[in-house]
PyMOL commands that place a pseudoatom at each C-alpha (Angstrom):
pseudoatom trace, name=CA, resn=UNK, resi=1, chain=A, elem=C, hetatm=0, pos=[84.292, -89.793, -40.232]
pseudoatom trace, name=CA, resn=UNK, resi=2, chain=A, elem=C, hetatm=0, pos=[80.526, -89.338, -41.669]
pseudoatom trace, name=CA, resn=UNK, resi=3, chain=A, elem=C, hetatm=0, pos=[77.664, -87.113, -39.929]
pseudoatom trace, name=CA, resn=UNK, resi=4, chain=A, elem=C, hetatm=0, pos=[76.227, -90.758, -39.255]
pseudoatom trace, name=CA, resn=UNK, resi=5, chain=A, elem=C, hetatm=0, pos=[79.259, -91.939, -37.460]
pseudoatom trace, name=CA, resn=UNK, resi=6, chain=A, elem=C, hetatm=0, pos=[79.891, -89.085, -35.044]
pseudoatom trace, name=CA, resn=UNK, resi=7, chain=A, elem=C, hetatm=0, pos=[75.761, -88.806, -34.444]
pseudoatom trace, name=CA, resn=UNK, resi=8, chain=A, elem=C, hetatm=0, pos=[75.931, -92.418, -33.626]
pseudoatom trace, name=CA, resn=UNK, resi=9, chain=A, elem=C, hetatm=0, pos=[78.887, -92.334, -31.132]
pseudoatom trace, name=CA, resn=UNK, resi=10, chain=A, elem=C, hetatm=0, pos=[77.602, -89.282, -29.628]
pseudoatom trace, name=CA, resn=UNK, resi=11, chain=A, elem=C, hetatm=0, pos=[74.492, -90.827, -28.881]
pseudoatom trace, name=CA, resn=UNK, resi=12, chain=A, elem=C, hetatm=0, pos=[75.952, -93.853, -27.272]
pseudoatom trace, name=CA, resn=UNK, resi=13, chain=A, elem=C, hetatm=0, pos=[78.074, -91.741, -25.321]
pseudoatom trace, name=CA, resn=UNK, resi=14, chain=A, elem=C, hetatm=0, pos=[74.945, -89.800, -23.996]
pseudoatom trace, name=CA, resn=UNK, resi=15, chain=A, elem=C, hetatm=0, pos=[73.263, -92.936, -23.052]
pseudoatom trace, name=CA, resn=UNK, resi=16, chain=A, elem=C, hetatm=0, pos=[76.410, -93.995, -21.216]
pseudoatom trace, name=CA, resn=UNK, resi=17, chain=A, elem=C, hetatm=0, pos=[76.487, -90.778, -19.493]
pseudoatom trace, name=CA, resn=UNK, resi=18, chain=A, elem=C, hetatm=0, pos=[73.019, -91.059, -18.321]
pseudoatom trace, name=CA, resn=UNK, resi=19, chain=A, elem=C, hetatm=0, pos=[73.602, -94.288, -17.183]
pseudoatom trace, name=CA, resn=UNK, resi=20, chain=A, elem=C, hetatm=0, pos=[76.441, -93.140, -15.208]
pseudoatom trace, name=CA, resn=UNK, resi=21, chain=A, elem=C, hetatm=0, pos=[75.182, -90.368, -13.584]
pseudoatom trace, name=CA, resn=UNK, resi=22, chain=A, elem=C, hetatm=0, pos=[71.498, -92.004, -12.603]
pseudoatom trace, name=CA, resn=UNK, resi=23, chain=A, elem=C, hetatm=0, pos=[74.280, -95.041, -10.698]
pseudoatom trace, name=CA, resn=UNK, resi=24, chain=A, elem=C, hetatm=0, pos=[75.904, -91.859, -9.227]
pseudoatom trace, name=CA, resn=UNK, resi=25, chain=A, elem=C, hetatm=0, pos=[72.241, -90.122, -7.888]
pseudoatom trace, name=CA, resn=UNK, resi=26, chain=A, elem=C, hetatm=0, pos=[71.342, -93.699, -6.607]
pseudoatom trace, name=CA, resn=UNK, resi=27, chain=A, elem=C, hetatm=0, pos=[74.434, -94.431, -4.593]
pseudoatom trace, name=CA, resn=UNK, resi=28, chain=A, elem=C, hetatm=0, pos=[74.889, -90.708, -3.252]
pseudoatom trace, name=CA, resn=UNK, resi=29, chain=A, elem=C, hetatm=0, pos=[79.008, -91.053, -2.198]
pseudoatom trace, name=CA, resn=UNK, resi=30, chain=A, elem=C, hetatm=0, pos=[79.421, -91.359, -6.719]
pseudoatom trace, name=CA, resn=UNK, resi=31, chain=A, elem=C, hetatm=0, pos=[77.581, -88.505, -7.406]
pseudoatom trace, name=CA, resn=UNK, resi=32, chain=A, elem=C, hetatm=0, pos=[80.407, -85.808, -7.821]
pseudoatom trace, name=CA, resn=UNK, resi=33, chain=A, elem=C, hetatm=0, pos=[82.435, -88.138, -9.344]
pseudoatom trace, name=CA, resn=UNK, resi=34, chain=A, elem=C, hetatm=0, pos=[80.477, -89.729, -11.748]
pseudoatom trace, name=CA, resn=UNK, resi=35, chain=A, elem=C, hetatm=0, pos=[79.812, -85.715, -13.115]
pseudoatom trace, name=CA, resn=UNK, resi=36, chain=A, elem=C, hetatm=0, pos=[83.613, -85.516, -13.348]
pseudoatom trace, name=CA, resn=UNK, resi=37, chain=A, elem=C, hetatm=0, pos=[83.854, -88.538, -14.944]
pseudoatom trace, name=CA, resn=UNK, resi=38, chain=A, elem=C, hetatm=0, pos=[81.061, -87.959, -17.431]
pseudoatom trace, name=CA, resn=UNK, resi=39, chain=A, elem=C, hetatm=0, pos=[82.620, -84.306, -18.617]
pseudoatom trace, name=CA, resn=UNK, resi=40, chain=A, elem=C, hetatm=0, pos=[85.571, -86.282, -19.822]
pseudoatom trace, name=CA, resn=UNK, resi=41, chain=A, elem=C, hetatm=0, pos=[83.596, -87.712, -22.811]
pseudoatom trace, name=CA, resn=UNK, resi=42, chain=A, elem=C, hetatm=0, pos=[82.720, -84.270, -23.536]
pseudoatom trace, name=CA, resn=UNK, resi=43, chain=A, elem=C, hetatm=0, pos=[86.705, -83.506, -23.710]
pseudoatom trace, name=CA, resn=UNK, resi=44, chain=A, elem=C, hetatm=0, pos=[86.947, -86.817, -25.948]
pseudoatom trace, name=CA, resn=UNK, resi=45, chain=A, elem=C, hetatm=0, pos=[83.959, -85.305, -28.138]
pseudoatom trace, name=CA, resn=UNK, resi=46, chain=A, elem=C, hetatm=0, pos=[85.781, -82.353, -28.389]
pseudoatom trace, name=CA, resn=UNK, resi=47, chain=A, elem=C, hetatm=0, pos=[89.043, -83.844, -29.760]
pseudoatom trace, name=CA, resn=UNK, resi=48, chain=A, elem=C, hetatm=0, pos=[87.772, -85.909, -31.772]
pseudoatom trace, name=CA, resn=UNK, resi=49, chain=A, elem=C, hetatm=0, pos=[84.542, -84.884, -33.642]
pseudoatom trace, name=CA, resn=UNK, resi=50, chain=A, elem=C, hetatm=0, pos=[84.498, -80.976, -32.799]
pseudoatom trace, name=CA, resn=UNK, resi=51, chain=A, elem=C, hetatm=0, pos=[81.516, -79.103, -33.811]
pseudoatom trace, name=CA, resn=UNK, resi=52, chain=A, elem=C, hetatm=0, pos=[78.526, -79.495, -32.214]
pseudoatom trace, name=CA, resn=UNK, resi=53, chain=A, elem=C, hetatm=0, pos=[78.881, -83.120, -31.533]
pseudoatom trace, name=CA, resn=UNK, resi=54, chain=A, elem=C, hetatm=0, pos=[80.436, -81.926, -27.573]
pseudoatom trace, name=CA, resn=UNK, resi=55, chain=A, elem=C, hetatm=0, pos=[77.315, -79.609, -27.051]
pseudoatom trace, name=CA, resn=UNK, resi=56, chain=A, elem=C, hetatm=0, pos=[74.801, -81.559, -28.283]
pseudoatom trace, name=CA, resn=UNK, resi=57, chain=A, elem=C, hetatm=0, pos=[76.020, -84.563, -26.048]
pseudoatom trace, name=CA, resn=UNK, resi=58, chain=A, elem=C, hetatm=0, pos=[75.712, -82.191, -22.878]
pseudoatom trace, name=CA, resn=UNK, resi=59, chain=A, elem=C, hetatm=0, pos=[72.516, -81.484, -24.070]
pseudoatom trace, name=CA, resn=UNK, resi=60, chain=A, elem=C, hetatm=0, pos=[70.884, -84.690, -24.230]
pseudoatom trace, name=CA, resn=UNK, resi=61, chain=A, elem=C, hetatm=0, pos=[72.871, -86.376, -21.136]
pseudoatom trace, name=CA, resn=UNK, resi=62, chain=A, elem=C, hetatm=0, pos=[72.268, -82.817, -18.860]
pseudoatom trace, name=CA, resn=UNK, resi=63, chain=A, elem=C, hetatm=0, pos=[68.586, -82.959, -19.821]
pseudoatom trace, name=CA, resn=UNK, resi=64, chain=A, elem=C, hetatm=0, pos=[68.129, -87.168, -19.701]
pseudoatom trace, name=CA, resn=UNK, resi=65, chain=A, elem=C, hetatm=0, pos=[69.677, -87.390, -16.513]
pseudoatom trace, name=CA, resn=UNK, resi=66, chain=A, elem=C, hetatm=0, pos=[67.374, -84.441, -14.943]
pseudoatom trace, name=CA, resn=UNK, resi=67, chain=A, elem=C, hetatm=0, pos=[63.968, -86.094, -16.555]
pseudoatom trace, name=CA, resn=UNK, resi=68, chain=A, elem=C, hetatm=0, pos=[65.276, -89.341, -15.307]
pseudoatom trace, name=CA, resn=UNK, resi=69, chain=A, elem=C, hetatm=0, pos=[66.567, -88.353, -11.405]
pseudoatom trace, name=CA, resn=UNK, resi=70, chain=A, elem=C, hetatm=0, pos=[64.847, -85.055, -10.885]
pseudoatom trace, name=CA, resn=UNK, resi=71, chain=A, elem=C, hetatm=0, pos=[66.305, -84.851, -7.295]
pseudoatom trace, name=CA, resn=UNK, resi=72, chain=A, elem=C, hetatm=0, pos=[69.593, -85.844, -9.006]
pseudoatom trace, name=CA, resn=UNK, resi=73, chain=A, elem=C, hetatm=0, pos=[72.829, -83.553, -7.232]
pseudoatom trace, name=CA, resn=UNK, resi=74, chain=A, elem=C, hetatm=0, pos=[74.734, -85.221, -9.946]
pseudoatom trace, name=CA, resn=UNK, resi=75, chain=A, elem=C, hetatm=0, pos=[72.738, -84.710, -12.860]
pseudoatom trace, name=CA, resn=UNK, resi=76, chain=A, elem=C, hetatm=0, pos=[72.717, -81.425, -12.066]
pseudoatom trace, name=CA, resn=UNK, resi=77, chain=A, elem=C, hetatm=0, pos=[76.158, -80.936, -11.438]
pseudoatom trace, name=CA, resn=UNK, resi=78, chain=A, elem=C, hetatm=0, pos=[77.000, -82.167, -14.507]
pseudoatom trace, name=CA, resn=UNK, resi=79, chain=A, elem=C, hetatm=0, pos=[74.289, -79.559, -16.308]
pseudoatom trace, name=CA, resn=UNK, resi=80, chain=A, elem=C, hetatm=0, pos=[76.069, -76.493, -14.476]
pseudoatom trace, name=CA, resn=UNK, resi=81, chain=A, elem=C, hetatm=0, pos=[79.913, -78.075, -15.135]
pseudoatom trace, name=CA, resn=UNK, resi=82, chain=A, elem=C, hetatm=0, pos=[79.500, -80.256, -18.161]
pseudoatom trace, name=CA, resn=UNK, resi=83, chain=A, elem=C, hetatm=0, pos=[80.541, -77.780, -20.609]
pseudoatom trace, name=CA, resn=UNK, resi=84, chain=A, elem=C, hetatm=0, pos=[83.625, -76.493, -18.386]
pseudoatom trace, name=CA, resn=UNK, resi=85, chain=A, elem=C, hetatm=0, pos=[86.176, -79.096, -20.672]
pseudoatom trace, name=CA, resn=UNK, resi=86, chain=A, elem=C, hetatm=0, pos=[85.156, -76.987, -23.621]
pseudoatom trace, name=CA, resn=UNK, resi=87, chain=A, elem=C, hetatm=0, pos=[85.732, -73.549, -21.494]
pseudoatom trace, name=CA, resn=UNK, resi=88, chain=A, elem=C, hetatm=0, pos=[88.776, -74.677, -20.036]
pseudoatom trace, name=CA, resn=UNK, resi=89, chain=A, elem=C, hetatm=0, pos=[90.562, -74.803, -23.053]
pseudoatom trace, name=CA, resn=UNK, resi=90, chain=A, elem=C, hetatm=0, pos=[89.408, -71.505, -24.069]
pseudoatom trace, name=CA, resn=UNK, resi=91, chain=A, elem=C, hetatm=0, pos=[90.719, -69.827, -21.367]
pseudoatom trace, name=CA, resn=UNK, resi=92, chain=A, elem=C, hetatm=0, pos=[94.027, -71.481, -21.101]
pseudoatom trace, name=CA, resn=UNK, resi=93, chain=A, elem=C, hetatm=0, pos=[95.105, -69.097, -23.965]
pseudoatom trace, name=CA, resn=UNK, resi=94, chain=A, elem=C, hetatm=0, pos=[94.989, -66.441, -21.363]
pseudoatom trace, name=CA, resn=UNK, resi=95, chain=A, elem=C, hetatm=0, pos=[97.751, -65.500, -19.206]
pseudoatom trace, name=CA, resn=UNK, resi=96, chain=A, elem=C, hetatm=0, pos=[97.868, -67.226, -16.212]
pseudoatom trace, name=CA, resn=UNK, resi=97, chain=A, elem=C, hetatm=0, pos=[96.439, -65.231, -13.676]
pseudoatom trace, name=CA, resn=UNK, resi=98, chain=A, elem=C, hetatm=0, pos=[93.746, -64.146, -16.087]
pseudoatom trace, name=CA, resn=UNK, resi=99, chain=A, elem=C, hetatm=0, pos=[93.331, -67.892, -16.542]
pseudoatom trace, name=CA, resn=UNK, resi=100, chain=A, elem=C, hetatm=0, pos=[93.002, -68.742, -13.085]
pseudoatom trace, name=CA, resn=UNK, resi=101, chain=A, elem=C, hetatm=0, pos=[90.927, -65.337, -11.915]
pseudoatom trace, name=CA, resn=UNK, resi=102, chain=A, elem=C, hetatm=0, pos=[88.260, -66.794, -14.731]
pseudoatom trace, name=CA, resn=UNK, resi=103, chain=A, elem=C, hetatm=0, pos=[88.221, -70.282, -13.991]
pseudoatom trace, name=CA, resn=UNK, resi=104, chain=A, elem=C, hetatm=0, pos=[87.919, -69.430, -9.906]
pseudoatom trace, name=CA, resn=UNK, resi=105, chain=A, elem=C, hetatm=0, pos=[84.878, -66.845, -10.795]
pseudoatom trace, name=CA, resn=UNK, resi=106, chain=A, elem=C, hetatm=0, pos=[83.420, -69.172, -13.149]
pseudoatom trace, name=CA, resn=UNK, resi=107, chain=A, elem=C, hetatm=0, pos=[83.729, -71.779, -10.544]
pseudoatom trace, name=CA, resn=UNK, resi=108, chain=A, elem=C, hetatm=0, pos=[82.240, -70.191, -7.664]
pseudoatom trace, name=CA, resn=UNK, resi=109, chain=A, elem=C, hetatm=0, pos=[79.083, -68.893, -10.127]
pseudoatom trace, name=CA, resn=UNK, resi=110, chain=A, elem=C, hetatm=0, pos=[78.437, -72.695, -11.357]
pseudoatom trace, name=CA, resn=UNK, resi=111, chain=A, elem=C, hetatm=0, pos=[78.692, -73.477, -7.007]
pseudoatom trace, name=CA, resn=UNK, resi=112, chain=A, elem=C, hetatm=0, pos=[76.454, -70.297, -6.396]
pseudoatom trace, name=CA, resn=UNK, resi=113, chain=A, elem=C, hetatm=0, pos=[73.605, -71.931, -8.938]
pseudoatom trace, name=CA, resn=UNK, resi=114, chain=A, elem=C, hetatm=0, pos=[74.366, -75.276, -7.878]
pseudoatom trace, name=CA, resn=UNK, resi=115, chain=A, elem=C, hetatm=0, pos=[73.786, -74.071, -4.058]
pseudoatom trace, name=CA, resn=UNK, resi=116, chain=A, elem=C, hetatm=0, pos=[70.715, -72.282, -4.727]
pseudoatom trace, name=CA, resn=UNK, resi=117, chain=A, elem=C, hetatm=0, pos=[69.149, -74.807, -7.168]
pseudoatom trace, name=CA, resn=UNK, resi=118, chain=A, elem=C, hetatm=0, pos=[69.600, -77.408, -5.382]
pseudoatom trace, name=CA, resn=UNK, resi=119, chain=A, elem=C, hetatm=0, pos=[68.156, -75.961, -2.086]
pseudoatom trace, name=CA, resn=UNK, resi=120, chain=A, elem=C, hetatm=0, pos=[64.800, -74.027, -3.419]
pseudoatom trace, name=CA, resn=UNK, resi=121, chain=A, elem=C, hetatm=0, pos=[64.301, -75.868, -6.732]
pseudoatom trace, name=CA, resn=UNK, resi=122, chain=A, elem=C, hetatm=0, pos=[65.522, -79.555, -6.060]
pseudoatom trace, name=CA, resn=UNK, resi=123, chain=A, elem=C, hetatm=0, pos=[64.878, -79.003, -2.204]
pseudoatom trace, name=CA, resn=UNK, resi=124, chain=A, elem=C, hetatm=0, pos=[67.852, -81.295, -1.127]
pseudoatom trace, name=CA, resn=UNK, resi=125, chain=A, elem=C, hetatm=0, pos=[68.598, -81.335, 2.113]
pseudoatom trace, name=CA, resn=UNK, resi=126, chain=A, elem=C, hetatm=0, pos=[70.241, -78.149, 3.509]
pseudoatom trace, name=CA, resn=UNK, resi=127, chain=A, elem=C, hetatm=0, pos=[72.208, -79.173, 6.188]
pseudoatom trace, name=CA, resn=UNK, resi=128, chain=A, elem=C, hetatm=0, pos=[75.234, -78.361, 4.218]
pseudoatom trace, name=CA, resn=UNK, resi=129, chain=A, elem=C, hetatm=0, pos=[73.901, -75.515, 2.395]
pseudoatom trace, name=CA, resn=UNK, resi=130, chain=A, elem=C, hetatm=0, pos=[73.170, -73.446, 5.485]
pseudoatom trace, name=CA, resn=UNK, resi=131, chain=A, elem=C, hetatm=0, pos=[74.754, -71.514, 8.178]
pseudoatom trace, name=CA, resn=UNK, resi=132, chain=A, elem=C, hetatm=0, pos=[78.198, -71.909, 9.564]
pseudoatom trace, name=CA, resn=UNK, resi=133, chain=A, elem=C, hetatm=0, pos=[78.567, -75.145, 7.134]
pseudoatom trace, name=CA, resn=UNK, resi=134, chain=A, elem=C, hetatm=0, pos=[78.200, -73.242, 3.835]
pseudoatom trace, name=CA, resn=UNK, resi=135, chain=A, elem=C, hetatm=0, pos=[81.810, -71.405, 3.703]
pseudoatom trace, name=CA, resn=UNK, resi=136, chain=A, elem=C, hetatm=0, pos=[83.644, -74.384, 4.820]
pseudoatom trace, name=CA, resn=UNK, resi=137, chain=A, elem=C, hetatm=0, pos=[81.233, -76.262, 2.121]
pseudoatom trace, name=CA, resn=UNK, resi=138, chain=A, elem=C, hetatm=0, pos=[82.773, -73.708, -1.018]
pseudoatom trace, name=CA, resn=UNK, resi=139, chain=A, elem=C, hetatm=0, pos=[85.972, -73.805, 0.309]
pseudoatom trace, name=CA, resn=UNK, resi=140, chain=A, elem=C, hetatm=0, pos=[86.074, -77.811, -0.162]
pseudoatom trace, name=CA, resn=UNK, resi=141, chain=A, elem=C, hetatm=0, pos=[84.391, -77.591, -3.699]
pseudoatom trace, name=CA, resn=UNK, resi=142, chain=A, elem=C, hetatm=0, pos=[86.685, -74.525, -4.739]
pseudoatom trace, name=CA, resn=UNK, resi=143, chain=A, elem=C, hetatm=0, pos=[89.636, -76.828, -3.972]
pseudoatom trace, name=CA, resn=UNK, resi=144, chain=A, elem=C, hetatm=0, pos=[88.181, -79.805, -5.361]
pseudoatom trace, name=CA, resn=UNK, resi=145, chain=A, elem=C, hetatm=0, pos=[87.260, -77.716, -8.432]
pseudoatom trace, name=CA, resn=UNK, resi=146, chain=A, elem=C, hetatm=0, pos=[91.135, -76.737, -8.617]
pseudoatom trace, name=CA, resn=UNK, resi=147, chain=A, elem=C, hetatm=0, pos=[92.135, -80.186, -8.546]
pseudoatom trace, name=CA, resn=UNK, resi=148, chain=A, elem=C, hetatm=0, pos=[89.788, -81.129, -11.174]
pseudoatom trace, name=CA, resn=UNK, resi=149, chain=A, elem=C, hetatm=0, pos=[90.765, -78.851, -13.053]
pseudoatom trace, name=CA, resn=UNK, resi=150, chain=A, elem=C, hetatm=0, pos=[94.424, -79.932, -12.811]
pseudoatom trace, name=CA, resn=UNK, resi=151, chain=A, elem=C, hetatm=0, pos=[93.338, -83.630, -12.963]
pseudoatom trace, name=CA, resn=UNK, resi=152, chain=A, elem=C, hetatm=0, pos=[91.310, -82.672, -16.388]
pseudoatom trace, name=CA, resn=UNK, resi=153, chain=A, elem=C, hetatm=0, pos=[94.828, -81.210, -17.896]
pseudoatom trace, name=CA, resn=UNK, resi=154, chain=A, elem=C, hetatm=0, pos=[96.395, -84.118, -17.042]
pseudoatom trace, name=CA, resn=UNK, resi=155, chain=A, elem=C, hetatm=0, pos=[93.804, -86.858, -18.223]
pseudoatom trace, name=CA, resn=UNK, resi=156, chain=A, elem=C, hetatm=0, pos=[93.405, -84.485, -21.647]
pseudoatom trace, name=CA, resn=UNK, resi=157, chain=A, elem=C, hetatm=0, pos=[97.552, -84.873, -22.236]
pseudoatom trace, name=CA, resn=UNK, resi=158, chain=A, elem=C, hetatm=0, pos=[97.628, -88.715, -21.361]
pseudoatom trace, name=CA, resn=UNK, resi=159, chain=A, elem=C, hetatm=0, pos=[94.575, -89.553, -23.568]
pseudoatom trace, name=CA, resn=UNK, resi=160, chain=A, elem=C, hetatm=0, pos=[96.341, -87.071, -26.568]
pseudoatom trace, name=CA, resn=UNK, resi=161, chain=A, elem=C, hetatm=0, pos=[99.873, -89.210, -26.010]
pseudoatom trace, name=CA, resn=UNK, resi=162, chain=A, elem=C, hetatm=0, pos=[99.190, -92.280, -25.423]
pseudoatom trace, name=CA, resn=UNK, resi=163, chain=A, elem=C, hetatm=0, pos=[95.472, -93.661, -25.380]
pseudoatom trace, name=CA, resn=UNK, resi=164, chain=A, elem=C, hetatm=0, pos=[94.503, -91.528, -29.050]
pseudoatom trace, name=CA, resn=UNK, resi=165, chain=A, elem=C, hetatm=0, pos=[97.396, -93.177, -31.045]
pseudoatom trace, name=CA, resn=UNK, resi=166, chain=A, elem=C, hetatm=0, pos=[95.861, -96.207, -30.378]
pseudoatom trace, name=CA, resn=UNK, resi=167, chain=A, elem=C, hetatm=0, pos=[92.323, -96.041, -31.021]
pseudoatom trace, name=CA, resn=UNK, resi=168, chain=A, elem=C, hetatm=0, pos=[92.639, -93.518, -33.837]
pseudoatom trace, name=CA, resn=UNK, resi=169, chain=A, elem=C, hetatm=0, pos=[91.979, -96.649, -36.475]
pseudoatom trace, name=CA, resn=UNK, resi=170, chain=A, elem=C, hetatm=0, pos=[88.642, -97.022, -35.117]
pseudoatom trace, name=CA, resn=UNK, resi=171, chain=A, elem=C, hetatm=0, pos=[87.517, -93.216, -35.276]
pseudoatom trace, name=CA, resn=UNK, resi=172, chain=A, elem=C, hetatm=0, pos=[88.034, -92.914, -39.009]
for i in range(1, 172): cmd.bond("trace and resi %d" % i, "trace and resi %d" % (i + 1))
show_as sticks, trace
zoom trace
């Protein structure tokens, strides 16, 4: 596939992700999962244009979504977590625990910034990120990050079995 091609799809993909995360900061119950959803195109990226093409899309959707929702939890969710996809599969050539031990640290540093950011920079509300509320709060996201995680495996097998076969005429 030409420069041209992969420039061009990234693009569109950015714009999409934008898109998708501004619907997610506007009705506030799709914000965490319109992040999610939004790191899987940098996993697609990733598979199939490598180089710079997954970074670059971060880049531009991280950054569009921030200018275009400063307050945005889930534009900023996806700027701390967008480029996990491309760490993940780094360190799944670990051993396990060391796999899991840096995945779990690097999750609860991306919550840590999340937490802080969005209470003194964003200045979200803090009813959550306060008090008695904020170990039960990193407890939920740890586990939701696991599952994620998991989820992200999963997705990243189907779409190499069954969904890539099929589109792989169009990405040529």
């Amino acid at each position: 596939m030409k420069s041209t091609k992969k420039l061009t799809v990234t693009a569109l993909l950015s714009a999409l992700g934008t898109v998708l995360l501004t619907l997610g900061s506007l009705l506030e119950v799709l914000d965490l999962s319109m992040a999610a959803i939004v790191s899987c195109f940098v996993v697609f990226l990733r598979i199939e244009l490598g180089g710079a093409y997954p970074y670059l899309f971060w880049a531009t959707t991280a950054l569009c979504s921030l200018v275009i929702m400063p307050s945005s939890s889930a534009g900023l969710l996806f700027a701390l977590l967008g480029l996990y996809p491309l760490t993940k599969a780094i360190l799944e050539r670990r051993p396990p625990i060391v796999e899991w031990t840096c995945k779990l640290l690097l999750a609860g540093g991306i919550l840590t910034v999340f937490v802080l950011v969005a209470k003194f920079v964003l200045l979200l509300p803090d009813a959550i990120l306060t008090g008695w509320l904020l170990p039960i709060f990193l407890t939920v996201a740890l586990t939701a990050f696991v599952l994620y995680d998991i989820a992200l495996s999963r997705l990243i097998l189907f779409y190499g079995l069954r969904i890539r076969p099929r589109i792989a005429r169009f990405l040529k």
